[in-house]
C-alpha positions as a Markdown table, in Angstrom:
| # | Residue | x | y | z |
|---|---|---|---|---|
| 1 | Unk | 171.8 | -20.1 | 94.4 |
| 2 | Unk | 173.9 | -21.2 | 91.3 |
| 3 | Unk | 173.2 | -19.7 | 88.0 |
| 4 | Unk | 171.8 | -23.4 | 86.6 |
| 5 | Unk | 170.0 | -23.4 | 90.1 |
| 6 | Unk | 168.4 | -20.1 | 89.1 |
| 7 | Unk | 168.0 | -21.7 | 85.4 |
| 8 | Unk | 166.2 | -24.7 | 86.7 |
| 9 | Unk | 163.8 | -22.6 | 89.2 |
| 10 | Unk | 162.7 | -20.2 | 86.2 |
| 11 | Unk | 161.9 | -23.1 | 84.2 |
| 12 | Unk | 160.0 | -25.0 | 86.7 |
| 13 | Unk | 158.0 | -21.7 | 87.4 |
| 14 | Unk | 157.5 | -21.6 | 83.8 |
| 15 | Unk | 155.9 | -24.9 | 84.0 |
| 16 | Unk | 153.5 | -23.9 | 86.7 |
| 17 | Unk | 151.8 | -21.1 | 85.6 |
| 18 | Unk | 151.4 | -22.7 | 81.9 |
| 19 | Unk | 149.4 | -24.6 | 83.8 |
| 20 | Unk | 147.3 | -22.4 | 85.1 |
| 21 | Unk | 146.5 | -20.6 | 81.5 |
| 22 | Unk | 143.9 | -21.7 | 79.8 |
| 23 | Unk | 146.0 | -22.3 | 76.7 |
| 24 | Unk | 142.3 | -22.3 | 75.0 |
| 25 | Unk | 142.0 | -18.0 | 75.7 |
| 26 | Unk | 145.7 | -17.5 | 75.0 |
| 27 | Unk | 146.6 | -20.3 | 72.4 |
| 28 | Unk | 149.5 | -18.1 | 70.6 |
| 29 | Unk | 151.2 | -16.7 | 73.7 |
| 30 | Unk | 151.2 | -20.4 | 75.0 |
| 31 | Unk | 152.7 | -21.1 | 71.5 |
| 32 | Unk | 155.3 | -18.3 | 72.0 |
| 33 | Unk | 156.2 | -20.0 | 75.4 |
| 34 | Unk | 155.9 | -23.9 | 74.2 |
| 35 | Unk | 159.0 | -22.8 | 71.4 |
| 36 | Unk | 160.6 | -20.6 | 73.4 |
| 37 | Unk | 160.4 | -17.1 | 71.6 |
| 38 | Unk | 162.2 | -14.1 | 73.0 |
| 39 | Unk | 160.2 | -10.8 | 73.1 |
| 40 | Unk | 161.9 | -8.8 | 70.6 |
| 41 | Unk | 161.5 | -11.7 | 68.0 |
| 42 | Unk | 156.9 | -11.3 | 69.3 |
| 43 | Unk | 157.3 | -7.9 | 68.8 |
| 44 | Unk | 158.6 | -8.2 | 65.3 |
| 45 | Unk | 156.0 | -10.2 | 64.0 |
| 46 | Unk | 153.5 | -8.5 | 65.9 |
| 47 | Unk | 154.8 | -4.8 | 64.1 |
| 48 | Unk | 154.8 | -7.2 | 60.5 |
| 49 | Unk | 151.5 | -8.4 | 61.0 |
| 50 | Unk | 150.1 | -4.6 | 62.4 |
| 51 | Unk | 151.8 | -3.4 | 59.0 |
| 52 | Unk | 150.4 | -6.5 | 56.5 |
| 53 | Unk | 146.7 | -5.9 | 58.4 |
| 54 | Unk | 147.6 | -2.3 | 57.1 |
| 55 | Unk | 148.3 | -3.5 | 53.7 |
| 56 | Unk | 145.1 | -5.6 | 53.3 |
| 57 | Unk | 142.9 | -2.7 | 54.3 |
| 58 | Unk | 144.6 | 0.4 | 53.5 |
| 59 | Unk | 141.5 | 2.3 | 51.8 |
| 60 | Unk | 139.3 | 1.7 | 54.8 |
| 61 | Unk | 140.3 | 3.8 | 57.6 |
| 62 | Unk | 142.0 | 6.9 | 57.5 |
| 63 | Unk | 143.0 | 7.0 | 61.2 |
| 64 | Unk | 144.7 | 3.6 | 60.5 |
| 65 | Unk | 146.0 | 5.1 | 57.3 |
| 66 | Unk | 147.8 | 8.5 | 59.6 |
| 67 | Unk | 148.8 | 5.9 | 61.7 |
| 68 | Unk | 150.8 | 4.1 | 59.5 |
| 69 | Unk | 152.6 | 6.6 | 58.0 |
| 70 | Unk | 154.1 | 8.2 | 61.1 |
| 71 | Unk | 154.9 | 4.2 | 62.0 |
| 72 | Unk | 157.3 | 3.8 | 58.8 |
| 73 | Unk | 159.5 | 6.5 | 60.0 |
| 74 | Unk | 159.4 | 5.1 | 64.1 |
| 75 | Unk | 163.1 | 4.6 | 65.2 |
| 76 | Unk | 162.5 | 1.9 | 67.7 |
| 77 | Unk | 160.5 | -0.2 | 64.7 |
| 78 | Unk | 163.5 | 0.6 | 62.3 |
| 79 | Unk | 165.9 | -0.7 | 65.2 |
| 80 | Unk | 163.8 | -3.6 | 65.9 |
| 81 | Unk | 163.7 | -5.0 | 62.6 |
| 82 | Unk | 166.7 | -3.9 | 61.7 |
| 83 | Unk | 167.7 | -6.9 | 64.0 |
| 84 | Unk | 166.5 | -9.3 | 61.6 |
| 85 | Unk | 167.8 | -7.6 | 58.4 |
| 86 | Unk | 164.4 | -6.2 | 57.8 |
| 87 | Unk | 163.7 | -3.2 | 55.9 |
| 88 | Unk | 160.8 | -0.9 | 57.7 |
| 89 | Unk | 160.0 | -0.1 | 54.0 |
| 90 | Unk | 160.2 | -3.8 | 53.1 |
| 91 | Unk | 156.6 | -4.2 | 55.3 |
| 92 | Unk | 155.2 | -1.2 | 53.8 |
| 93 | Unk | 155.5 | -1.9 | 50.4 |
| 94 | Unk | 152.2 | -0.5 | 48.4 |
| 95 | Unk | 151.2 | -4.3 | 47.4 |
| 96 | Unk | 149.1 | -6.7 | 49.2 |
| 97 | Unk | 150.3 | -9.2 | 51.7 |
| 98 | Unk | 151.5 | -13.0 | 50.7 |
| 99 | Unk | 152.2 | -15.8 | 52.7 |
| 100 | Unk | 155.6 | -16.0 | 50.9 |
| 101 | Unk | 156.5 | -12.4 | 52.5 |
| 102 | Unk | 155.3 | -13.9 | 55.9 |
| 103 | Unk | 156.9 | -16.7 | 55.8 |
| 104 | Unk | 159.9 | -15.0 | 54.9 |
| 105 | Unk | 159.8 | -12.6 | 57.7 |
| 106 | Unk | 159.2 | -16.0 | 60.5 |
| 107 | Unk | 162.7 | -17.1 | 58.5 |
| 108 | Unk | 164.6 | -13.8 | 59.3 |
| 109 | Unk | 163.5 | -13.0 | 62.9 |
| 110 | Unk | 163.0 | -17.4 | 63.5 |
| 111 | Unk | 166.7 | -17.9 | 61.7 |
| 112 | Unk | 167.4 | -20.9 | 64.1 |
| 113 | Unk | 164.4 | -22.4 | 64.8 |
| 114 | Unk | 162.0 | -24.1 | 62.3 |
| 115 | Unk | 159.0 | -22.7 | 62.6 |
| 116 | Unk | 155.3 | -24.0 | 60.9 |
| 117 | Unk | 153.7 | -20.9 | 59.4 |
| 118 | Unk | 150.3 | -22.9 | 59.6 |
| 119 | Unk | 150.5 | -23.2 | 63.1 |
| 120 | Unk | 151.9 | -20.2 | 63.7 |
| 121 | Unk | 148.9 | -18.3 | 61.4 |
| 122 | Unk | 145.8 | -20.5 | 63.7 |
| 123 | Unk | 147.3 | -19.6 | 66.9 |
| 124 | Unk | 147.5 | -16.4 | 66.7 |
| 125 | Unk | 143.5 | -16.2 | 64.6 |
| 126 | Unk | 142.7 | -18.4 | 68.0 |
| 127 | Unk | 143.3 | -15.7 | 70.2 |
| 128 | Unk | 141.8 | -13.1 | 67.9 |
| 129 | Unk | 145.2 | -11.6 | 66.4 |
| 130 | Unk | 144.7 | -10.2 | 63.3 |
| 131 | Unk | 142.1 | -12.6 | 62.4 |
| 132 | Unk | 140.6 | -11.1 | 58.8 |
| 133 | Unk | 144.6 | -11.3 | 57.8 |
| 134 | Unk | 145.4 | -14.6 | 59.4 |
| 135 | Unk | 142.1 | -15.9 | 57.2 |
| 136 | Unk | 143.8 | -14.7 | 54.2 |
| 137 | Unk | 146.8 | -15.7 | 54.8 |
| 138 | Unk | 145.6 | -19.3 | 55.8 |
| 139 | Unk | 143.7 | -19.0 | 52.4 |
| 140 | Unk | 147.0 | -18.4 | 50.7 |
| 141 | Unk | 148.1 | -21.5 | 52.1 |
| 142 | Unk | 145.8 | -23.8 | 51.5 |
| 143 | Unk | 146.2 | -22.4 | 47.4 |
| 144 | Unk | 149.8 | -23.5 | 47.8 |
């Protein structure tokens, strides 16, 4: 088999077993497969939003807190996001989260694609992501 057979095959097999997801338990990954995200571009945001969530409640857990701390200084999270020209720092600054920064961050790791925070912000509250954050962040929105 051909590479564009092989291409063709994957994509079909794609196909099939988005059907059989219930895109209703899993709405964001079926998001991430519907546009096509690579994994390294799901891990970044999933590290930004683990670090906003962080952010937003910061005084509340101390484990969380320790955590955190030791995260700012992970190699592999400075590599990742070093990537998309983002600063590990950058998502740990000491202020709250804004949709601005977030939608930022979709720009840098999503530089080709156009992406809708909205609907990037309900699918992943859908399948119970970071909800509190993806609240406020959808609150942010809706003030814009």
């Amino acid at each position: 088999m051909n590479i564009e057979q092989e291409i063709r095959q994957l994509k079909y097999q794609i196909k099939l077993l988005k059907f059989m997801v219930n895109d209703d338990e899993f709405p964001f990954f079926m998001y991430a497969l519907d546009n096509e995200f690579e994994e390294t571009q799901v891990n970044a945001v999933m590290k930004i939003l683990s670090a906003f969530y962080y952010r937003l409640n910061e005084s509340n857990d101390n484990n969380y807190h320790s955590y955190h701390e030791l995260n700012k200084d992970d190699e592999s999270l400075k590599l990742l996001l070093k990537t998309y020209q983002i600063d590990t720092f950058e998502i740990y600054k000491t202020e709250l989260p804004s949709i601005s920064e977030f939608k930022h961050y979709l720009s840098c790791i999503f530089h080709n694609k156009e992406i809708n925070a909205k609907h990037f912000i309900i699918n992943l509250k859908r399948q119970s992501i970071h909800k509190e954050l993806c609240d406020y962040l959808l609150n942010q929105l809706e003030g814009h």
